[in-house]
C-alpha distance (Angstrom), angle and dihedral (degrees) to the residues before:
residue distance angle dihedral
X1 . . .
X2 3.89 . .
X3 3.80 90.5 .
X4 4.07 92.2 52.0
X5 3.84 87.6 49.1
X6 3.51 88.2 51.0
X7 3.39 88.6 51.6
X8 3.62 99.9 48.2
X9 4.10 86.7 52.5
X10 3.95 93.6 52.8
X11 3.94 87.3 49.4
X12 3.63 96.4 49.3
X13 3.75 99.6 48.1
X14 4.25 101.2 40.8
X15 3.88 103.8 91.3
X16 3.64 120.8 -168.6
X17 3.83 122.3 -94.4
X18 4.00 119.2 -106.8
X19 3.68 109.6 -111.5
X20 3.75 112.4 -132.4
X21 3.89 96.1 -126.6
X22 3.53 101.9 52.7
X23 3.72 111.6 111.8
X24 4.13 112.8 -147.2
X25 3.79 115.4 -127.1
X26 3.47 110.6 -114.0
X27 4.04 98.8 -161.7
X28 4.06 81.5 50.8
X29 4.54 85.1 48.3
X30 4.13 95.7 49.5
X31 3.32 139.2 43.9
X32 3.62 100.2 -122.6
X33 3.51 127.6 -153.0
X34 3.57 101.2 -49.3
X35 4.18 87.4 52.1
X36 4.06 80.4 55.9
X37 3.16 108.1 56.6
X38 3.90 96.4 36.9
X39 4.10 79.4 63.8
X40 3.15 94.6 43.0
X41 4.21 92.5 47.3
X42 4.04 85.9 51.5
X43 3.99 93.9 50.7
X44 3.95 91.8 52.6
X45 3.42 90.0 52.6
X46 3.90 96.7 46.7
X47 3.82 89.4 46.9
X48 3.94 88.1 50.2
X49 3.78 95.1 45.6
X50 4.00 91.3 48.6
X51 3.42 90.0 46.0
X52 4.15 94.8 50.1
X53 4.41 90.0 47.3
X54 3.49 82.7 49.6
X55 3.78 96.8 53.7
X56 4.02 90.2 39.9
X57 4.18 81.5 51.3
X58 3.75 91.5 56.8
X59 3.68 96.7 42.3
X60 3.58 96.2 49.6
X61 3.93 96.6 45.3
X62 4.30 84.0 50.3
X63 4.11 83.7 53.7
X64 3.78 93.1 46.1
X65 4.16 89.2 54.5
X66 3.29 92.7 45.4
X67 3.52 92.8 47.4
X68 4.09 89.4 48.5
X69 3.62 88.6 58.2
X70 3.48 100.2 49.3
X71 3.50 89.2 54.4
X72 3.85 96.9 47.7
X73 3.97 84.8 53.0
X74 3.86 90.5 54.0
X75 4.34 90.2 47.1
X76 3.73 84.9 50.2
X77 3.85 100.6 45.5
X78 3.87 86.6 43.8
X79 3.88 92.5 52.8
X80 3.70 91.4 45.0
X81 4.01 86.7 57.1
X82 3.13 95.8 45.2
X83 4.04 99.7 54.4
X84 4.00 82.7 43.1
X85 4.01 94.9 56.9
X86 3.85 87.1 34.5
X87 3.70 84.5 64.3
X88 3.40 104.1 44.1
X89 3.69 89.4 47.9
X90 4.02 91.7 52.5
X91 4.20 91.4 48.0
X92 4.29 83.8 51.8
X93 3.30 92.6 45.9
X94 3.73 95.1 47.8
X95 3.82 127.4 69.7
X96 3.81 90.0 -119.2
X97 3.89 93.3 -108.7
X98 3.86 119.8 132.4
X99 3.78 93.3 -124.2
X100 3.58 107.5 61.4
X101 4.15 108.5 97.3
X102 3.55 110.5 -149.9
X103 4.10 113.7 -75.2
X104 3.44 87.0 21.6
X105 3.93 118.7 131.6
X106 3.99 108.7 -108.3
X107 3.89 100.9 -108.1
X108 4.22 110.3 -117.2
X109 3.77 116.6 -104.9
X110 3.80 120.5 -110.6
């Protein structure tokens, strides 16, 4: 059994000598002209599909600034009501004097 294996090994693994006069197909070598344009088929479409993540890229990074801003003006508009009520709220809560710092008690009239 060992010497059959062996055998089977040796078989598989010899390949047969080039002759010198044998000429090599060339049509069987190169793709040809169909093996072109199949290439070239699959690089348009890569450039094109690049090109279209590149514009969806763009567009959403324009959308996210925009989006940024709007957001900053809403903070800011938000803030500026908030001081505004804030004051009003402080003047109410006041006696109207001068003196009184806010969260201090209004002093009692004389």
């Amino acid at each position: 059994m060992p010497h059959a294996l062996a055998a089977i090994v040796s078989a598989a693994t010899t390949t047969p000598a080039p002759t010198p006069t044998s000429e090599v197909d060339p049509d069987l070598v190169t793709p040809g002209v169909a093996g072109f344009l199949i290439t070239a088929l699959v690089a348009l479409a890569v450039i094109f599909l690049v090109w279209d993540m590149m514009r969806r890229i763009r567009r959403g990074r324009v959308r996210a600034d925009i989006q940024e801003e709007l957001d900053a003006q809403e903070q800011a508009e938000r803030a500026a009501g908030a001081t505004a009520s804030d004051a009003e709220d402080a003047d109410a809560a006041g006696d109207g004097r001068a003196g009184n710092a806010p969260g201090e008690p209004a002093s009692p009239e004389r």
